[in-house]
C-alpha positions, 0 to 999 in steps of 0.5 A: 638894830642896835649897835651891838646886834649889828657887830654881833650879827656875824657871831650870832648864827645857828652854827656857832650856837651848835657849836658852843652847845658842844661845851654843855651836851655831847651830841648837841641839837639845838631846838631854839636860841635868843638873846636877852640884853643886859642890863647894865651901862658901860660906860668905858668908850671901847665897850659896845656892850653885852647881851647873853645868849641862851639856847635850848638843846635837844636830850633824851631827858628833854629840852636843857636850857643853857646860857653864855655871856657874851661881851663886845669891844672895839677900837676908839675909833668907833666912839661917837665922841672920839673927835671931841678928843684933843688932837694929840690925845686923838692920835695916841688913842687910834695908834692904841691898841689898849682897846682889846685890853680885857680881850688879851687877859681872857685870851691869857691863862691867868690861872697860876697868877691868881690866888685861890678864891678868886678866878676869872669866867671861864672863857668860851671864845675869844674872836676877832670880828675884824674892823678893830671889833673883839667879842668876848664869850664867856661863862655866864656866872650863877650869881648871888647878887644880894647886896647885903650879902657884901658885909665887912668880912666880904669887903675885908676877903676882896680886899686881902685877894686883891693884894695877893692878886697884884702881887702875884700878877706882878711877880710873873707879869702875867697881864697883857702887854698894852699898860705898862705905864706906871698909873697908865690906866689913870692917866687914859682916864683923864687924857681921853674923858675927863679933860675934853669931856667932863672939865669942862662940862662942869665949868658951865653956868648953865649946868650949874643953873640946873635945877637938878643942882641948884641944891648943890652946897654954895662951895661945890662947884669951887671945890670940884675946880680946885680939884681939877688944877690938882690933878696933874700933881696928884697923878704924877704922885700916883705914878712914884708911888709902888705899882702893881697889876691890877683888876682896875675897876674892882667895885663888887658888881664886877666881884660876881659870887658864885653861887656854887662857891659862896666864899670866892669871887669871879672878877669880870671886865678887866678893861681898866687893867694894867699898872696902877699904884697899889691900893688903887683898885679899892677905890672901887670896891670901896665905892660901887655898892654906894654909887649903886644905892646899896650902901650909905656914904656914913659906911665908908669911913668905917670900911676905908682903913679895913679895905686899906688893911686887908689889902696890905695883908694881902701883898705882905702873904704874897712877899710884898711889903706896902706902906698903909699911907701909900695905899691909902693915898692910891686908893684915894687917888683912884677916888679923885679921878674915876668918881669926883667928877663923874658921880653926876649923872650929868646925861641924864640932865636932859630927861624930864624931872621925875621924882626919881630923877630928882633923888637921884641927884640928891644922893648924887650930890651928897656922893660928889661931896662925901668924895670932894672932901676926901680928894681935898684931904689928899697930902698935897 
């Protein structure tokens, strides 16, 4: 049994599939229900992970197939690598309860703060499993996932509704409660993971020994430390700049389009939320179609100042006038502490070299430089 079918365990009955079924056909009689995993790795420490549930409800018509999404978290106290945390940054993460972040915003009617075209699922339930442990039932969104579906006006439309999103979220301070720190969610990033975690693993002459990496160019390794003792600096800039609530974590893959609505977005896991300094969430839109392998790194130059743009037209419809350096810089600094170092998929070092393995860190490595040199061009 997997961690997450051990939490869910007590979610999981004929009862509650009776019940949910409710949202779907009056009168429900449910015939037979399973789950299938998701395929995706989470890769924040409050995330147990996802699956959906599907069912098959009884009507005079036959049999109608229905499916929900269903989503748990839980307290960093439950991260295996939690006591790998330093003993300050331990306490103040346990004494947390930004953990149940992304629940608090599904739990919160969002509706008014959001601008036409971009919507949150709809929400199913939101329940309290007890021990610090949240799950999330959510609508499991009919999606076009075609990649080259994201051409510039797509990337452009996010770009603009993610400004007016910020602004208006700002405006009524709408998100939950938990971030309230100016480049709060930035700093956890670099208290919680990369300063115990991902530093010094990258200081290792063994990692760096790697055969996966002796390709790398002769100055990376140099660069990435260079950049390591900058990052205070750069963050302290990041909390001066204007902030803004925000998405924290808006690369396409969490942008859903709906089938139904082709020209909108659903914005799903919000974990990362909270304020930022505005401009920061393009730092994902900008780069997740490239992490995945659907993107070339040679398209960003042309997306960045369309990305940068459009945000800032965003802000201005909705009253709030930005700088285009300040967002820039935010989107850069987001870049620097959520992807230089952890574009390396430093896990998998351990698997058996494929030639799959061995293209990944390929184009992993061109990413880590791509992202190096736009961290090292950072106004100092």
């Amino acid at each position: 049994m997997t961690e997450l079918e051990r939490v869910l365990r007590p979610l999981l009955t004929d009862a509650t599939v009776t019940e949910l079924a409710a949202s779907f056909v009056d009168d429900p009689k449910v015939t037979r229900w399973w789950t299938e995993p998701v395929g995706y790795a989470f890769g924040t420490p409050t995330t147990v992970g996802a699956l959906r549930l599907k069912a098959a409800t009884a009507t005079e018509a036959g049999d109608v197939e229905w499916s929900l999404f269903v989503k748990a978290i839980w307290s960093v106290r439950h991260w295996p690598l939690v006591h790998a945390l330093p003993l300050a940054v331990r306490e103040g993460a346990l004494a947390s309860d930004f953990w149940r972040f992304e629940a608090d915003v599904y739990a919160t009617d969002l509706t008014e703060a959001l601008p036409d075209g971009l919507r949150l699922p709809f929400v199913h339930r939101v329940v309290d499993l007890g021990d610090e442990q949240i799950a999330m039932i959510l609508e499991d969104v009919a999606t076009l996932d075609d990649p080259d579906l994201w051409d510039t006006v797509r990337f452009a439309k996010a770009a603009e509704l993610l400004g007016r999103a910020s602004a208006r979220l700002t405006e009524r301070d709408a998100l939950p409660v938990q971030s309230r720190t100016p480049a709060g969610p930035l700093a956890v990033f670099y208290d919680t993971y990369l300063v115990p975690l991902i530093l010094p693993a990258l200081q290792s002459d063994d990692l760096w020994a790697h055969p996966l990496l002796k390709s790398a160019d002769a100055i990376l390794r140099t660069d990435l430390t260079e950049l390591a003792s900058r990052l205070p600096a750069v963050l302290d800039r990041l909390a001066q700049l204007p902030q803004v609530m925000a998405h924290g974590d808006a690369s396409p893959q969490n942008l859903l389009i709906p089938a139904d609505q082709p020209d909108s977005f659903v914005a799903i896991d919000w974990s990362f939320g909270g304020l930022s300094p505005a401009g920061e969430d393009l730092a994902q839109l900008l780069l997740g179609l490239a992490h995945a392998g659907h993107l070339e790194l040679s398209e960003l130059t042309t997306l960045r100042p369309i990305l940068v743009s459009a945000f800032a037209d965003g802000l201005g419809a909705e009253g709030r006038d930005h700088r285009e350096a300040d967002i820039e810089y935010a989107m850069d600094g987001g870049l620097l502490f959520r992807s230089a170092f952890t574009a390396l998929p430093l896990v998998r070092l351990q698997e058996p070299l494929t030639d799959e393995l061995a293209e990944t860190f390929r184009t992993r490595l061109a990413m880590t430089r791509y992202l190096v040199d736009q961290a090292l061009a950072i106004p100092r």
